[in-house]
C-alpha positions in Angstrom: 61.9 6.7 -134.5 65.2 7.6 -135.0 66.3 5.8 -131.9 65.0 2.8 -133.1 66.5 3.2 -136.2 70.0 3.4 -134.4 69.7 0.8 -131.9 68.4 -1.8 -135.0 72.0 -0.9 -136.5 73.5 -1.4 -133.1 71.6 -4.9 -132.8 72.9 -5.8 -136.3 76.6 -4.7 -135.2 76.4 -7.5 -132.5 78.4 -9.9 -134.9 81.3 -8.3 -134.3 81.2 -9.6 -130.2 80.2 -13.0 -131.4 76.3 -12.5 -130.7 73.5 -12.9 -132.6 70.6 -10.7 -132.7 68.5 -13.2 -131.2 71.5 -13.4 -128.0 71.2 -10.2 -126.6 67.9 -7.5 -127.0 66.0 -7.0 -129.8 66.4 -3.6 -131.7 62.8 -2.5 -129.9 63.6 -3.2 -126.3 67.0 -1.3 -126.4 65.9 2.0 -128.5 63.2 1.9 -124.9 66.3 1.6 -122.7 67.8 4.0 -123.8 65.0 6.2 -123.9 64.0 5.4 -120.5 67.8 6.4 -119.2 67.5 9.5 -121.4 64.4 10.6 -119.7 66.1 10.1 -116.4 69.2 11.9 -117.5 66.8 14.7 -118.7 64.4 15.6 -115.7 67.3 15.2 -113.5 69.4 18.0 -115.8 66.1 20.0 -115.4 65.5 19.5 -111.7 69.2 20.1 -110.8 69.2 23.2 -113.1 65.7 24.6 -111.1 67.3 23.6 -107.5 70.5 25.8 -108.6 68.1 29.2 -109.2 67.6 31.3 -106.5 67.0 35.6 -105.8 69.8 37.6 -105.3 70.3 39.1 -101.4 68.4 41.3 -100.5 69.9 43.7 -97.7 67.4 46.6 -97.4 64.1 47.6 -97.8 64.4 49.8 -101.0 66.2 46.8 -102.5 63.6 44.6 -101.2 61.1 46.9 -102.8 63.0 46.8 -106.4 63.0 42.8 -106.6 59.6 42.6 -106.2 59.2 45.8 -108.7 60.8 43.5 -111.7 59.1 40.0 -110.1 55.7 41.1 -110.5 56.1 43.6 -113.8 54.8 42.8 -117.2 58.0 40.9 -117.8 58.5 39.1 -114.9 61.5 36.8 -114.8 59.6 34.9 -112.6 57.1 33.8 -115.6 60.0 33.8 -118.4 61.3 31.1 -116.2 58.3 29.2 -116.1 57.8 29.4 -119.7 61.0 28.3 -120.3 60.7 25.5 -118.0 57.6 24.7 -119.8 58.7 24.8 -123.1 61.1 22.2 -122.9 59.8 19.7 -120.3 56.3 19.9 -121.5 56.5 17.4 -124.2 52.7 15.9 -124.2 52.0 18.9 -126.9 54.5 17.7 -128.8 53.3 14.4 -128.6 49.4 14.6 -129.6 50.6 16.6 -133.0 53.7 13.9 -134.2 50.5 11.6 -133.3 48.3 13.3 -135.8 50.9 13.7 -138.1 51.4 10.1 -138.4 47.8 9.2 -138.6 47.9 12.2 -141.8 50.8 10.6 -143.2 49.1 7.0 -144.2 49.7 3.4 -143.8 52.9 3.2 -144.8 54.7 5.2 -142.5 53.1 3.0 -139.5 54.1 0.0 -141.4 57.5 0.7 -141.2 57.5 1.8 -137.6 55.4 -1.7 -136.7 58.7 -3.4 -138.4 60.9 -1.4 -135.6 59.2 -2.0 -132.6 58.3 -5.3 -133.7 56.0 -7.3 -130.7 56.8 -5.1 -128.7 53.7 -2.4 -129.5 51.6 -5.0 -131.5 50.6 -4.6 -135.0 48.0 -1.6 -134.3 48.0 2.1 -135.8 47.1 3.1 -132.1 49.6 0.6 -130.7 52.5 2.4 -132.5 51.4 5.7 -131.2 51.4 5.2 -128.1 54.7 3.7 -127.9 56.1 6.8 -129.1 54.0 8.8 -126.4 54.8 6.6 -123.4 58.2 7.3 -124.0 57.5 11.3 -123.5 55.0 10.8 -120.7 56.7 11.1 -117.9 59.3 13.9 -118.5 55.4 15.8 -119.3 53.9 14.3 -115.9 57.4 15.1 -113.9 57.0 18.9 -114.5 52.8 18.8 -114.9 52.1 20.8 -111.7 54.9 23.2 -112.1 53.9 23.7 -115.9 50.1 24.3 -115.4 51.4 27.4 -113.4 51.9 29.3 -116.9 49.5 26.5 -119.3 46.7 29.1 -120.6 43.5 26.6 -120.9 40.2 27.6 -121.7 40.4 30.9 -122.5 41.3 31.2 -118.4 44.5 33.5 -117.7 47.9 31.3 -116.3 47.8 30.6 -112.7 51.1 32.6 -112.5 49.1 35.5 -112.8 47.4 35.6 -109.6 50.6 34.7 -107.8 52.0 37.8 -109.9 49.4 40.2 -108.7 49.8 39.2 -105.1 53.8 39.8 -105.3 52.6 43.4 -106.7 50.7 44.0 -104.0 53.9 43.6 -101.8 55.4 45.8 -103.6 53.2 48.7 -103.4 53.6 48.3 -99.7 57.0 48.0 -99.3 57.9 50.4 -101.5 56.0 52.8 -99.5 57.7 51.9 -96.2 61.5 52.3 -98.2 61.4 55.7 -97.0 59.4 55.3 -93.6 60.4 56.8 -90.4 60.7 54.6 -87.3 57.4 55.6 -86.4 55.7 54.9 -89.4 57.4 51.7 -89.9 55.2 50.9 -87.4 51.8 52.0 -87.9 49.4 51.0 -89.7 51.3 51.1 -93.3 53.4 48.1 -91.6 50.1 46.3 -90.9 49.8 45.9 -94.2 52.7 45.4 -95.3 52.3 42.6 -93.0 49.1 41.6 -94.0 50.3 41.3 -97.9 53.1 39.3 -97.0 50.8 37.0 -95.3 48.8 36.6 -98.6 52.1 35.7 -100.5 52.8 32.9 -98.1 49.4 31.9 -98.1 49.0 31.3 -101.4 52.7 30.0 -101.7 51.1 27.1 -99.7 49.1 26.1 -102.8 52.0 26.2 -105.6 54.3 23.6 -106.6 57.5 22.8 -104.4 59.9 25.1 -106.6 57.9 28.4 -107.0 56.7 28.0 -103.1 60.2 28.1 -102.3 60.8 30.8 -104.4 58.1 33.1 -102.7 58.9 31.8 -99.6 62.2 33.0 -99.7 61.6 35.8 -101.3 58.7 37.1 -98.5 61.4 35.7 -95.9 63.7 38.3 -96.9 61.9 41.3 -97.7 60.2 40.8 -94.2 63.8 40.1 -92.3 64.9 43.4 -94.2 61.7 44.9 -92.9 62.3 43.8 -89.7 66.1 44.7 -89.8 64.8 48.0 -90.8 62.6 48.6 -88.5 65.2 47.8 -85.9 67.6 50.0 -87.1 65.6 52.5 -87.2 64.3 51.9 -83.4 68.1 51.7 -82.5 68.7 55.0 -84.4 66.4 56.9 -82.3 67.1 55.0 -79.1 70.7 55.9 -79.2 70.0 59.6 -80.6 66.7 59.8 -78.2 67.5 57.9 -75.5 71.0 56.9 -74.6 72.7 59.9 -75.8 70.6 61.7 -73.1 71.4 59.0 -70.0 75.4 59.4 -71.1 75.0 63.2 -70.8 73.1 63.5 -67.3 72.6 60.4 -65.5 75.1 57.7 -66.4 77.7 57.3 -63.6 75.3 59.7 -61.1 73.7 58.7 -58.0 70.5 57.1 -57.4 71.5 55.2 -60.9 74.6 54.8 -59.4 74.2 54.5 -55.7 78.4 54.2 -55.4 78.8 57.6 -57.0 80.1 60.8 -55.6 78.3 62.6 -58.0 74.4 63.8 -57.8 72.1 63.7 -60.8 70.2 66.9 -60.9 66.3 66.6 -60.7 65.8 68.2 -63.7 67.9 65.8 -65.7 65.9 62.9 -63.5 63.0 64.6 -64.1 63.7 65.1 -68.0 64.7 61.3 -68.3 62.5 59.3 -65.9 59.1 61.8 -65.5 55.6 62.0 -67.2 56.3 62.3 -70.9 60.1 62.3 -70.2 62.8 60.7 -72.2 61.6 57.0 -71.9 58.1 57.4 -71.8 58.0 59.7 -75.1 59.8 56.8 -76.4 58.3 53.9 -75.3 54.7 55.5 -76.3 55.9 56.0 -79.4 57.6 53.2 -80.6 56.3 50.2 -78.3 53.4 51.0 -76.3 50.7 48.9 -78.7 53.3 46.4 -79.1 53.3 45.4 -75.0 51.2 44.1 -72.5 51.9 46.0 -69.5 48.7 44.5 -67.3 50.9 41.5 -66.2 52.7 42.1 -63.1 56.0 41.2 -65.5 55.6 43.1 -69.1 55.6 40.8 -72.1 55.1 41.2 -75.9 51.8 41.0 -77.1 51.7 37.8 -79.7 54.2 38.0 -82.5 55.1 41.3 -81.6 58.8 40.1 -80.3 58.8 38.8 -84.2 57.7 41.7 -85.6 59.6 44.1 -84.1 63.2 41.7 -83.6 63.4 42.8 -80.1 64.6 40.5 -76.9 61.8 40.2 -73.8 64.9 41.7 -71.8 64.3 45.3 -73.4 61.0 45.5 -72.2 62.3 44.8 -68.4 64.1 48.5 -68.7 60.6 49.8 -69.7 59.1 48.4 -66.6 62.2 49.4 -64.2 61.6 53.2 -65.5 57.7 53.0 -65.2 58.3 51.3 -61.6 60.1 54.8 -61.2 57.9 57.1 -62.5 55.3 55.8 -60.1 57.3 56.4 -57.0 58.9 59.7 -58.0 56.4 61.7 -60.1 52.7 60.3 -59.0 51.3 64.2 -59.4 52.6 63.8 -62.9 54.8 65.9 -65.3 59.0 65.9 -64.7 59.3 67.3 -61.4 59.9 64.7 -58.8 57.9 65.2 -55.7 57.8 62.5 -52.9 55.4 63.2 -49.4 55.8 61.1 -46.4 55.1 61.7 -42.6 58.0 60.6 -39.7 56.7 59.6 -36.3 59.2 58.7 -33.6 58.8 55.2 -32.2 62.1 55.2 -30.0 65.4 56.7 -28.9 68.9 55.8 -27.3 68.6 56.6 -23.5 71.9 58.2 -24.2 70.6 60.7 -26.3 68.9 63.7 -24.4 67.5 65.3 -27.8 67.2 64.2 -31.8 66.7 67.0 -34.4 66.3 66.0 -38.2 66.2 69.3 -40.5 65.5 68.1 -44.2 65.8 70.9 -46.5 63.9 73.4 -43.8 61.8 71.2 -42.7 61.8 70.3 -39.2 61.5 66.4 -37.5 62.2 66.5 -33.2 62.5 64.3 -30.4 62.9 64.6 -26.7 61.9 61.1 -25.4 58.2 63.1 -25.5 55.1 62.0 -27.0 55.5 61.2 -30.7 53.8 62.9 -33.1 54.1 62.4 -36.8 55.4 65.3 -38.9 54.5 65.6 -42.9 57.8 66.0 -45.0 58.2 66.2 -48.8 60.9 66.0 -50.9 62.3 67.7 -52.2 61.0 70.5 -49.7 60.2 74.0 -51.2 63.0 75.5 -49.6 65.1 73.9 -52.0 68.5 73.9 -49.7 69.4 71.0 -50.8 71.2 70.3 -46.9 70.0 67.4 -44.2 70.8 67.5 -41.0 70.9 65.1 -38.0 72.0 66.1 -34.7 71.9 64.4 -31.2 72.6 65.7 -27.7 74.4 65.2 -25.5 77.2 64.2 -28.2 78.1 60.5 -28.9 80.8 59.0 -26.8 83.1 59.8 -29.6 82.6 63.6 -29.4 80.3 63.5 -32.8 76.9 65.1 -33.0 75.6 64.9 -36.1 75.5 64.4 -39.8 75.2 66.8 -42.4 75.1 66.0 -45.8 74.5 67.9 -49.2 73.3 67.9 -52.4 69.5 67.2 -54.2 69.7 63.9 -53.2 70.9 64.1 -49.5 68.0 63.0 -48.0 68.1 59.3 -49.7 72.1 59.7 -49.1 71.1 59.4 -45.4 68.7 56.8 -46.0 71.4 54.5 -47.6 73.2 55.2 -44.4 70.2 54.3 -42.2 68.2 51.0 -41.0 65.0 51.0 -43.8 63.0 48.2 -43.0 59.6 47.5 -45.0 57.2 47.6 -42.4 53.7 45.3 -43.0 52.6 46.9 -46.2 53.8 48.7 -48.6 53.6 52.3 -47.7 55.0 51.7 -44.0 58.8 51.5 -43.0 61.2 51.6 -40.1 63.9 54.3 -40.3 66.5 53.8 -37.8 69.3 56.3 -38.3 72.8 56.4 -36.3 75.1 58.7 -34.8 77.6 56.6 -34.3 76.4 53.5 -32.2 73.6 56.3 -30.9 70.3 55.2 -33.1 66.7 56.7 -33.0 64.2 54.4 -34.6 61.0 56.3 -36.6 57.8 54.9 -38.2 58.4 56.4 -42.1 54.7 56.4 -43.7 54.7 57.0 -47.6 51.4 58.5 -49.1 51.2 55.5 -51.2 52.4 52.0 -51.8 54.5 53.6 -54.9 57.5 55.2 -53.5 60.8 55.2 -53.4 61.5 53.9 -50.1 61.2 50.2 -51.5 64.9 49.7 -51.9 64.6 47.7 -55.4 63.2 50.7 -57.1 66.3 51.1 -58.7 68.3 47.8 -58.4 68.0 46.1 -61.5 67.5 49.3 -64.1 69.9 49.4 -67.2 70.0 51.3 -70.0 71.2 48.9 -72.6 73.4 50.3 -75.5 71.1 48.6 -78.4 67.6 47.5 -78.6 
């Protein structure tokens, strides 16, 4: 009314410009342009305001845990925010009781506000009060949706509620996991962790565009903290577990580094790479249910990879080390043991007589008839010396080859002619005095050995996870 009032004194100003009142808009039609660009002004304030709110970072799971403590507690900010909201953009309230107030207050009053709005509402009671509501209407039906969120109707508790109780259920599972071990963070107290998160989001779907982006973001970053967690903690005890170990005793050695001077000892091989070693106590418990290893190349089972923040590229180091495993420890536990049979298949002319002594064990040739010989490695003996002698000598004066060490045996076999042969367990050795060669059938006991050449071409350890 009081707009109308002002824009009537406005219209009766217009003298000054030269215009009459019947020149430019009646005192009606402005007081409902300017309303009209008030109630513009106003929801855009409001909707500006709203788009400007948003949760403080969250950067670990305990803090995670505390924002969704004070979200979904008895005085959520949350709801005092909708309330707010509500309180000033929903105006239809308002409305209805300045309606009945006017219908209390007589005749006379309406009168005097048909004389205002003039033709513009008509002469009628309910003419004049609708005018006033239509001018309030759409500020009320701008913010309806997001307003019904905390509107109590029919006895029936605010929608907020629910979405309340389903943020508190988060929390309860979060706050558990803030102190979790790596190994925990992964069992089943992360499943439902998961699964409650899941519920947020679902029900997220269903809200207005403001509070779903306010759940959304606030289950986006409690899970990224989870799963930042989570990877930390993997890291942690893949650098304390794992790579700490591989510094200490294998990194730099040979067979992980065929170039090296320097042997690995088979117990830190054995420790590292065996049944329930190193990287098989680690990978069964930390990743085991998380992979599918029945592919012939290792992949994450579905959304694992999202779950856990890890790169496909880890789990090709898992596969590497169960590729050797299988070739090095297939009777199990941490003590490599490899069995294999030589048969001679041919011999220099120049060379009268070829004697191969691998740790003790004994492998001849005199141009006779071959007969295959069982070998092991390492031998029980445990010498820890191969030898390889021809006679009569090479035309350089040389005679042999002796070389030392646990791993002399596959030092020779880097030096020799290994061919894979037509399946897997079958091979043709052909090792060299000098330009004098003797060529051998090598027969693993399975198709998982170590006489495939890539068994250890393509294994890294990498620093992180």
């Amino acid at each position: 009314v009081g707009s109308v009032s002002q824009a009537g004194t406005l219209a009766e100003e217009q003298w000054v410009l030269g215009r009459s009142l019947d020149d430019g808009q009646d005192a009606a039609a402005l007081a409902l342009e300017v309303r009209r660009l008030y109630v513009q002004d106003y929801m855009a304030q409001w909707d500006a305001l709203l788009a400007d709110i948003d949760f403080v970072p969250v950067t670990s799971v305990a803090q995670a845990a505390d924002v969704l403590r004070v979200l979904s507690g008895p005085a959520s900010p949350l709801k005092k925010l909708l309330q707010a909201v509500a309180k000033e953009t929903d105006l239809q309230k308002e409305e209805r009781l300045v309606a009945e107030k006017l219908k209390a207050r007589g005749d006379d009053t309406v009168d005097r506000l048909k004389q205002q709005l003039g033709s513009l509402v008509g002469q009628s009671e309910e003419g004049v009060v609708n005018a006033l509501a239509s001018e309030m209407d759409p500020i009320t039906a701008h913010f309806a949706e997001l307003n019904g969120l905390v509107e109590d109707t029919d006895g029936q508790t605010p929608a907020i509620d629910a979405l309340l109780q389903d943020l508190n259920a988060l929390y309860v599972q979060v706050s558990a996991m803030s102190g979790a071990s790596g190994e925990a963070l992964l069992g089943e107290s992360r499943n439902q962790t998961t699964a409650a998160a899941d519920q947020v989001r679902l029900s997220a779907e269903r809200q207005p565009p403001l509070v779903q982006g306010f759940l959304k973001s606030v289950v986006g970053s409690t899970t990224g903290t989870m799963m930042g967690g989570i990877r930390n903690q993997l890291n942690a005890a893949w650098m304390s577990e794992v790579v700490s170990v591989y510094r200490q005793s294998l990194a730099g050695r040979y067979p992980l580094d065929r170039g090296s001077s320097r042997d690995a000892t088979l117990d830190d091989f054995g420790h590292f790479f065996g049944q329930g070693g190193v990287l098989d106590s680690y990978f069964r418990k930390y990743l085991q249910p998380y992979v599918d290893t029945s592919a012939s190349t290792w992949r994450w089972q579905p959304g694992a990879a999202q779950k856990l923040g890890i790169g496909s590229g880890v789990l090709q180091t898992f596969q590497r080390a169960a590729s050797i495993r299988e070739a090095f420890f297939r009777s199990g536990g941490t003590q490599p043991m490899v069995r294999f049979e030589l048969r001679p298949v041919a011999m220099d002319s120049s060379i009268e007589q070829f004697q191969l002594d691998l740790d003790g064990q004994q492998f001849s040739y005199d141009h006779g008839p071959a007969r295959p010989v069982a070998m092991q490695w390492p031998s029980s003996n445990g010498t820890g010396v191969v030898r390889l002698n021809i006679s009569p000598a090479s035309v350089t004066g040389r005679s042999g080859i002796t070389l030392e060490g646990p791993w002399a045996w596959f030092r020779l076999l880097d030096q020799s002619d290994l061919a894979q042969g037509n399946s897997p367990d079958r091979f043709t050795l052909r090792m060299r005095v000098d330009n004098a060669s003797i060529s051998s059938e090598l027969r693993a006991s399975s198709a998982f050995n170590p006489f495939r050449r890539q068994v250890f071409s393509g294994f890294t350890l990498p620093e992180r996870l």
